[in-house]
C-alpha positions as CSV (number, residue, x, y, z in Angstrom):
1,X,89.4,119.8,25.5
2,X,88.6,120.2,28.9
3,X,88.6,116.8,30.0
4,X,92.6,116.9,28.6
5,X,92.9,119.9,30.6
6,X,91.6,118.6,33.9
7,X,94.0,115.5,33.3
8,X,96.8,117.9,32.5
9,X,96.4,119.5,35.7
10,X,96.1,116.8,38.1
11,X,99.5,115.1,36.8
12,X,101.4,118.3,38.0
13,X,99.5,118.0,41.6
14,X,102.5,116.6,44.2
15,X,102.3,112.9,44.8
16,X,102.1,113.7,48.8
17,X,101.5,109.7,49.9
18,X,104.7,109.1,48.1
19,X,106.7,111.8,49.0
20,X,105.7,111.7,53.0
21,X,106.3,107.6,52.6
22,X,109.9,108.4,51.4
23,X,110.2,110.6,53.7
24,X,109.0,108.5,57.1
25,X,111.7,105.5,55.5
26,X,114.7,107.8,54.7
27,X,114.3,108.8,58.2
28,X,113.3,105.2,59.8
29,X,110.5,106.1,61.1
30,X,107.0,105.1,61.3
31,X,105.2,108.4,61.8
32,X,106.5,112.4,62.4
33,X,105.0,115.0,63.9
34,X,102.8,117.3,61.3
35,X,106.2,119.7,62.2
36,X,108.5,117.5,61.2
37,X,106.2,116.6,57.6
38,X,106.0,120.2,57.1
39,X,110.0,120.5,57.4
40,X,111.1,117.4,55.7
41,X,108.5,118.4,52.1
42,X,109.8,119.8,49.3
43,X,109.1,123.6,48.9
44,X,107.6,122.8,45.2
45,X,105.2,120.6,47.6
46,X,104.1,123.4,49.7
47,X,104.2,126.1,47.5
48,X,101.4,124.0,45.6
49,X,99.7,123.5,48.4
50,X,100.2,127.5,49.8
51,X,102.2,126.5,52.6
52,X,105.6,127.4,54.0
53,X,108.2,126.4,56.6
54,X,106.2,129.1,58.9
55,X,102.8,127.5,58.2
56,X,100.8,126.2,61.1
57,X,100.1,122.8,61.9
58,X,96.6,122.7,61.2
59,X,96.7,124.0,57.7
60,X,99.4,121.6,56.9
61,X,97.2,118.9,57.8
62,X,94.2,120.2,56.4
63,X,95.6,120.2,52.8
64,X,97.6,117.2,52.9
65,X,95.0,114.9,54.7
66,X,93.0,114.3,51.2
67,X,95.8,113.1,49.6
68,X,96.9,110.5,52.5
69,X,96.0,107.5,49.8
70,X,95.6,104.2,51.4
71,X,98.8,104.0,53.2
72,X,98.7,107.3,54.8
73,X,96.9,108.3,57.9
74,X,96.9,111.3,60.8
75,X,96.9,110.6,64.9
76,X,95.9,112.1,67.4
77,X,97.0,110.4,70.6
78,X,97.7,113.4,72.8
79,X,98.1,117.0,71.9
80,X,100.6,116.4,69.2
81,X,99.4,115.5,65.7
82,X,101.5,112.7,64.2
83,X,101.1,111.6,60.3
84,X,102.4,108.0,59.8
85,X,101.9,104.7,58.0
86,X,98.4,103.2,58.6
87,X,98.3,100.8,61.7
88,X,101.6,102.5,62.6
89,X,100.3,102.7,66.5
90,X,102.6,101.6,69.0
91,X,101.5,97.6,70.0
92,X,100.5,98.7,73.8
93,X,99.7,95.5,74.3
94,X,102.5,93.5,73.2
95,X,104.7,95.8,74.7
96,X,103.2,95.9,78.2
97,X,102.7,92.5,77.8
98,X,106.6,91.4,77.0
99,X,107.6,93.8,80.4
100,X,105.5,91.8,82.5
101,X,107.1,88.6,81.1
102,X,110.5,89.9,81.3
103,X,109.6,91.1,85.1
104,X,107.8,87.6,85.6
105,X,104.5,89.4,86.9
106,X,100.9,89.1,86.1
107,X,100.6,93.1,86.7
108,X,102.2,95.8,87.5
109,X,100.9,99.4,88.9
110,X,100.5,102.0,86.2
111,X,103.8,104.0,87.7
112,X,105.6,101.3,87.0
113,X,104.2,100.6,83.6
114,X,105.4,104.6,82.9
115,X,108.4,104.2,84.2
116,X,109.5,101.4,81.6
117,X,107.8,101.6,78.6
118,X,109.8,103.1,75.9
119,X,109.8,106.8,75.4
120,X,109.0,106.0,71.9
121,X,105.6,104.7,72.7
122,X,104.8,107.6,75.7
123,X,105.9,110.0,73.5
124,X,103.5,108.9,70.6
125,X,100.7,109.4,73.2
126,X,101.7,112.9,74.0
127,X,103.1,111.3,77.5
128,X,106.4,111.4,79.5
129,X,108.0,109.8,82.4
130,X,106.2,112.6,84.4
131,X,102.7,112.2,83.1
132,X,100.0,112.0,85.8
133,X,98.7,108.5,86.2
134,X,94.9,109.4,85.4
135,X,96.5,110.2,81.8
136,X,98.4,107.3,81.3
137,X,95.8,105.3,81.9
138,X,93.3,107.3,80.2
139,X,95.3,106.7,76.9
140,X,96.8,103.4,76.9
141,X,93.4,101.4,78.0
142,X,91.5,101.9,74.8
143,X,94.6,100.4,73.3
144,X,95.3,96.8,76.1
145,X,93.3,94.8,73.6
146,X,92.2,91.3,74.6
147,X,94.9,89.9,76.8
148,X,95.4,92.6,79.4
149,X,93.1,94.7,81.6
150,X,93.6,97.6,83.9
151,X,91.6,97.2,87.4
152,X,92.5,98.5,91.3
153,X,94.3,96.0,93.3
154,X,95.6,97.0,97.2
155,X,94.5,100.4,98.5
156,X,92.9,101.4,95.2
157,X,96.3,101.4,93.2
158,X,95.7,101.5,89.7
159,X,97.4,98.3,88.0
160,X,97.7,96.8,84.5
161,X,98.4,93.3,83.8
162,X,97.0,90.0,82.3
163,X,93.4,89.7,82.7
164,X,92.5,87.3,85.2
165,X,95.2,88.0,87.6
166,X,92.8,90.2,90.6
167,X,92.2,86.0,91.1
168,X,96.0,85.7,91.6
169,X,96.3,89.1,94.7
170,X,96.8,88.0,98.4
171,X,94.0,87.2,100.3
172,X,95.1,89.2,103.3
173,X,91.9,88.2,105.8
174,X,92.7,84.8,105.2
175,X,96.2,84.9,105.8
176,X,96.4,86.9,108.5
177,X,93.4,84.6,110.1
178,X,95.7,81.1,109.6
179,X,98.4,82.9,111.0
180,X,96.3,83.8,114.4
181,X,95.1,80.0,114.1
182,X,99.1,78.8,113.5
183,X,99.9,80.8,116.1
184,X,96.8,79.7,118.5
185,X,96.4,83.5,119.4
186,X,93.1,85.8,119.1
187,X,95.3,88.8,118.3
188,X,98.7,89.6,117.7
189,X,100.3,92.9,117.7
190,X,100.9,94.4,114.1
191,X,104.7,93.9,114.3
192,X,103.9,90.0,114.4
193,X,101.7,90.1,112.0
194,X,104.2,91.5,109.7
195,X,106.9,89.5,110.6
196,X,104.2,86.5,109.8
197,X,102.9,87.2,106.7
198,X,104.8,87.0,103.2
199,X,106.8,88.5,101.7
200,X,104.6,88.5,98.6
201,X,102.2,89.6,100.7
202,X,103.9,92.8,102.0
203,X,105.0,93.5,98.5
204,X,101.9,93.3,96.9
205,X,100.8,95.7,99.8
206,X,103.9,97.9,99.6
207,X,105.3,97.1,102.3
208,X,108.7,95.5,103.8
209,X,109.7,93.5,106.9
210,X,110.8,96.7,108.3
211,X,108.0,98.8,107.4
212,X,106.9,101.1,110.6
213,X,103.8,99.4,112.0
214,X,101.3,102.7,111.2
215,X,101.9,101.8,107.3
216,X,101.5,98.3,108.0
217,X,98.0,98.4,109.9
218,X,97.0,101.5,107.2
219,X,97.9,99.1,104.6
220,X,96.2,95.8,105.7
221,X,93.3,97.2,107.6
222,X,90.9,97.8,104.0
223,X,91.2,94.0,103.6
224,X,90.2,92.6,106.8
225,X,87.1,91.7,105.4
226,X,83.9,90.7,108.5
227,X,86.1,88.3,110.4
228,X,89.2,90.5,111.7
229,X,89.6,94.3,113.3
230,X,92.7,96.3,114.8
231,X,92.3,97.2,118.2
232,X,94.8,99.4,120.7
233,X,95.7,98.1,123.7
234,X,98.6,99.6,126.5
235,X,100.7,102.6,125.8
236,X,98.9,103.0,122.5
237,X,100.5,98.7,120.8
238,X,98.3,98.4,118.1
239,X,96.9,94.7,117.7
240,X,95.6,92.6,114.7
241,X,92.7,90.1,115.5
242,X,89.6,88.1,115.3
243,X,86.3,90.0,116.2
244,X,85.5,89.6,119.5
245,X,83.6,91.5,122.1
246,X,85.4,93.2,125.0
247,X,84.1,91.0,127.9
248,X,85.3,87.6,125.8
249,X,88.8,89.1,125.3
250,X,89.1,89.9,128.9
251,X,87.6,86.5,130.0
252,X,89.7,84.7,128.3
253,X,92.9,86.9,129.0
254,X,91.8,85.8,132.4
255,X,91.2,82.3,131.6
256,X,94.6,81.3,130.3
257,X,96.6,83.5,133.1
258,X,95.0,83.0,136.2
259,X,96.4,84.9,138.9
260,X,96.7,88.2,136.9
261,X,96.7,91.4,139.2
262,X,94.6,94.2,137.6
263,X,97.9,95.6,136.5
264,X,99.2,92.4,134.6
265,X,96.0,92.1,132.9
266,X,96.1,95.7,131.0
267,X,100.1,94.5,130.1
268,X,100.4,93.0,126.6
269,X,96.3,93.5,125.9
270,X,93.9,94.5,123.4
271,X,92.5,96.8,125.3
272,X,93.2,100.5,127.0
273,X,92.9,100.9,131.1
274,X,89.4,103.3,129.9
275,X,88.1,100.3,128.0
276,X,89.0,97.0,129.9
277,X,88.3,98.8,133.8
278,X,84.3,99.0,133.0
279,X,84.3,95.6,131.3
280,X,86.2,93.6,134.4
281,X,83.3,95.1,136.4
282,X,81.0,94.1,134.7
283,X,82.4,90.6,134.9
284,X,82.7,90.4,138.0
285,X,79.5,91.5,139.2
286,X,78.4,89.1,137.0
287,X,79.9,86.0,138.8
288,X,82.0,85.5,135.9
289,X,85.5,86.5,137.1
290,X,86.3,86.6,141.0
291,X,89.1,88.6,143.2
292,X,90.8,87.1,146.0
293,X,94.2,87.5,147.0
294,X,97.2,85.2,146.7
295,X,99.8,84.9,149.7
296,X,101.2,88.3,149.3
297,X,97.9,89.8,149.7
298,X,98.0,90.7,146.6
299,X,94.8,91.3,144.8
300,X,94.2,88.6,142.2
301,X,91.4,87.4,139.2
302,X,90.5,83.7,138.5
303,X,87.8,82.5,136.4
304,X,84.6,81.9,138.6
305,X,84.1,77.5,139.9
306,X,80.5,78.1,138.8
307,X,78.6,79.1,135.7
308,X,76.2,81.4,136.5
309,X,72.7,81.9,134.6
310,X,70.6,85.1,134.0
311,X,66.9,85.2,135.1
312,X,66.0,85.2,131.2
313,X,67.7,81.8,130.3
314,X,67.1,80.1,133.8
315,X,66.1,76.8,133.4
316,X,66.1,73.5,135.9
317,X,69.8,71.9,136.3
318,X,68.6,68.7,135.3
319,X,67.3,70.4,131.8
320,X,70.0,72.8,131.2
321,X,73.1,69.4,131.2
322,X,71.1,67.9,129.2
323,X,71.0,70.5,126.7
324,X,74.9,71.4,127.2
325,X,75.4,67.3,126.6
326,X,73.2,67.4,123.4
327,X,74.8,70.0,122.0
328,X,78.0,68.7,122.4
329,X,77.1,65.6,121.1
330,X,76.3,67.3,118.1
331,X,78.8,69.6,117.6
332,X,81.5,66.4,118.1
333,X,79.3,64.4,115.5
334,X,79.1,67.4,113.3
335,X,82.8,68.5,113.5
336,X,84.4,65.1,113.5
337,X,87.2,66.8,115.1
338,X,87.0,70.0,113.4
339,X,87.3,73.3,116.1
340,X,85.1,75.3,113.7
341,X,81.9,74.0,113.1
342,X,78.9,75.5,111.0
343,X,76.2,76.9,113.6
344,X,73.1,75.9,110.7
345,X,74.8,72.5,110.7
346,X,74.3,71.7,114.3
347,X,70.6,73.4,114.4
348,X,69.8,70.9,111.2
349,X,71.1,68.3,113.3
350,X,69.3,68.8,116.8
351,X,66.5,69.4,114.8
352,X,64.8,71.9,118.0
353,X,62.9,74.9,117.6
354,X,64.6,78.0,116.7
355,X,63.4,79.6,119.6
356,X,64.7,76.7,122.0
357,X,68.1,76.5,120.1
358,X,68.9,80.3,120.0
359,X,68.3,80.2,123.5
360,X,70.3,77.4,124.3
361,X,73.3,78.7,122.4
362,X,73.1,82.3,124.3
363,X,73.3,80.5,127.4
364,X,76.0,78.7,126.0
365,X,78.1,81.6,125.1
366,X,76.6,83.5,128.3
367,X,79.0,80.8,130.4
368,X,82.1,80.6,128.2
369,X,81.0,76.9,127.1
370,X,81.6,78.0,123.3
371,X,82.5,81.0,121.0
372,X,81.0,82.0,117.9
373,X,82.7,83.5,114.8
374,X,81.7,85.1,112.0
375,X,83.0,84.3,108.6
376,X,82.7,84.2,104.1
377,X,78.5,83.5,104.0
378,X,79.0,84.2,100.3
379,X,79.5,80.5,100.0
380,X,76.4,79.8,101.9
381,X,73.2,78.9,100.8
382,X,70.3,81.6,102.3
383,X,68.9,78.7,104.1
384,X,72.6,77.9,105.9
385,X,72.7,81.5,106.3
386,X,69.1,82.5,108.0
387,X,69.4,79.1,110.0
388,X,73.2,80.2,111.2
389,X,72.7,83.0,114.2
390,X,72.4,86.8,114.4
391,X,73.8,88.2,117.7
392,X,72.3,90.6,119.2
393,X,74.7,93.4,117.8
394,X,73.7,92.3,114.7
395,X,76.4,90.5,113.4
396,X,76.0,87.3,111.7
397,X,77.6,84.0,113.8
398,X,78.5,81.6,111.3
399,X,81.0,79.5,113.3
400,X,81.1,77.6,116.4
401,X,84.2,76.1,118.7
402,X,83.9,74.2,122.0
403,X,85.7,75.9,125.0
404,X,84.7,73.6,127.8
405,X,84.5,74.2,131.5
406,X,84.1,70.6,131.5
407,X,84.6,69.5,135.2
């Protein structure tokens, strides 16, 4: 009798997966907010349950949650509860991966993933077109499955797209250093450089062909990598180039405009009138730059007729051509043509002691004969990278071009 009683009783209990199903098809839908369940059941259904219109969320879910059957289930995506059809979750990943189809991009930053997914899908995870950008990511990465990824791309800019695509970003050091090698220039000023570079480029960066030159140089500057630097030159131009020391700027500002007053040479330069003044005296008491005056009396600066040599790296003439030649040689044999040319090459060619050829190159760079460069050594072996050269600064010289002063 009582098993007939028990069976009696559980055939009047509500059939809640099939009336919350009905409900989420009459109205199209593929979940509702607990709210909406709670307004859309019949009052037979809540009576049975002890509910009302007025009852809260919580103990609407708590007593219809254990009869959810198989096709039922609750979410919790933000700080609305939703009950729905199982694997009812809005696709994130099909979705974000049809906009960037339809926009042809690998990625795109998480604002503008907010701004264009549909309100269906940020409303499911308790967002809005308003949401912070921590919580938008926060709830759509557990959910970007195996084709997309989130990652920071230019100035720490939180992005979405296609995994694999940080491959596919702008190398900005490298394309700003071909430009300066297109251009055959050690530095231009930042308004070149953005004229130069593309316009993929500037938009990956944010930026425009009219962007003011403070964003620009803001912009670029994280990605300049060990081979490039800004530097500020007269009334305040700020300049985009390779790393170089002072003196080797001014020397060579020197070199290819002989006849430069004082005043012409801080025009159009790297370099403010407190920085270059103390640097073209110490070139010229050096020997390495001279003053005379051309026919207006007019105090000039040339490039000194004769290389001079410290005490440290004096050596006989004789010895010190001989070197100069058989480096040369070398770096011609090595380079077959090339301007840059791999320091550890050359030393693995001349085969001398590192003592002698460290000494040798110092002179070398000591006269203006050559420049070094750094570079990338994370294609370098350690041995190519011990056996390249460490200035005295401390920086690490991978590179190597021929300047002359050949007679």
């Amino acid at each position: 009798m009582t098993d007939d009683k028990t069976q009696v009783a559980n055939d009047k209990i509500p059939d809640v997966e099939k009336e919350i199903s009905e409900l989420l098809r009459k109205q199209e839908k593929d979940y509702l907010t607990v709210a909406q369940v709670r307004n859309g059941l019949s009052l037979a259904t809540l009576k049975f349950f002890g509910l009302t219109r007025k009852s809260n969320q919580t103990d609407v879910l708590k007593k219809l949650e254990p009869y959810f059957g198989n096709s039922l289930q609750n979410y919790h995506p933000g700080k609305t509860t939703y009950i729905g059809f199982k694997m009812s979750i809005p696709d994130v990943e099909k979705e974000i991966s049809d906009l960037l189809r339809k926009e042809g991009k690998d990625s795109l930053t998480v604002t503008q993933v907010r701004k264009i997914l549909s309100l269906a899908t940020l409303k499911f995870f308790g967002l809005t077109r308003k949401s912070s950008l921590t919580d938008v990511l926060k709830k759509l990465k557990p959910y970007l499955g195996e084709s997309l990824q989130n990652y920071k791309g230019p100035f720490d800019k939180a992005y979405i797209g296609f995994k694999m695509s940080l491959d596919k970003l702008p190398d900005i050091e490298k394309e700003i250093s071909d430009l300066l090698k297109k251009k055959e220039e050690d530095y231009l000023t930042v308004k070149k450089v953005r004229d130069g570079l593309s316009s993929a480029t500037l938009k990956s960066c944010e930026l425009k062909k009219k962007s003011n030159p403070t964003d620009v140089l803001k912009k670029l500057e994280p990605h300049f990598g060990n081979s490039l630097q800004n530097y500020t030159g007269y009334r305040k131009t700020t300049y985009i180039g390779f790393k170089m020391s002072l003196d080797e700027i001014l020397f060579k500002k020197v070199e290819q405009n002989p006849g430069l007053s004082q005043k012409q040479l801080g025009m159009n330069f790297p370099m403010s009138i407190k920085e270059y003044i103390p640097v073209l005296n110490d070139l010229l008491k050096a020997g390495r730059i001279v003053c005379t005056f051309n026919s207006n009396r007019t105090p000039i600066l040339e490039i000194s007729q004769r290389i001079p040599i410290s005490a440290e790296t004096e050596k006989s003439e004789g010895e010190s051509v001989n070197d100069r030649d058989a480096f040369k040689a070398a770096y011609d044999e090595v380079g077959r043509g090339r301007d840059f040319v791999r320091i550890h090459s050359i030393r693995e060619y001349l085969n001398w002691s590192r003592e002698h050829f460290d000494s040798v190159l110092i002179e070398l760079r000591g006269s203006y004969t050559i420049r070094l460069h750094g570079g990338d050594p994370s294609t370098m072996t350690e041995k190519e990278i011990q056996d390249s050269f460490m200035d005295e600064k401390g920086r690490l010289r991978i590179n190597v071009t021929w300047r002359g002063n050949d007679e």
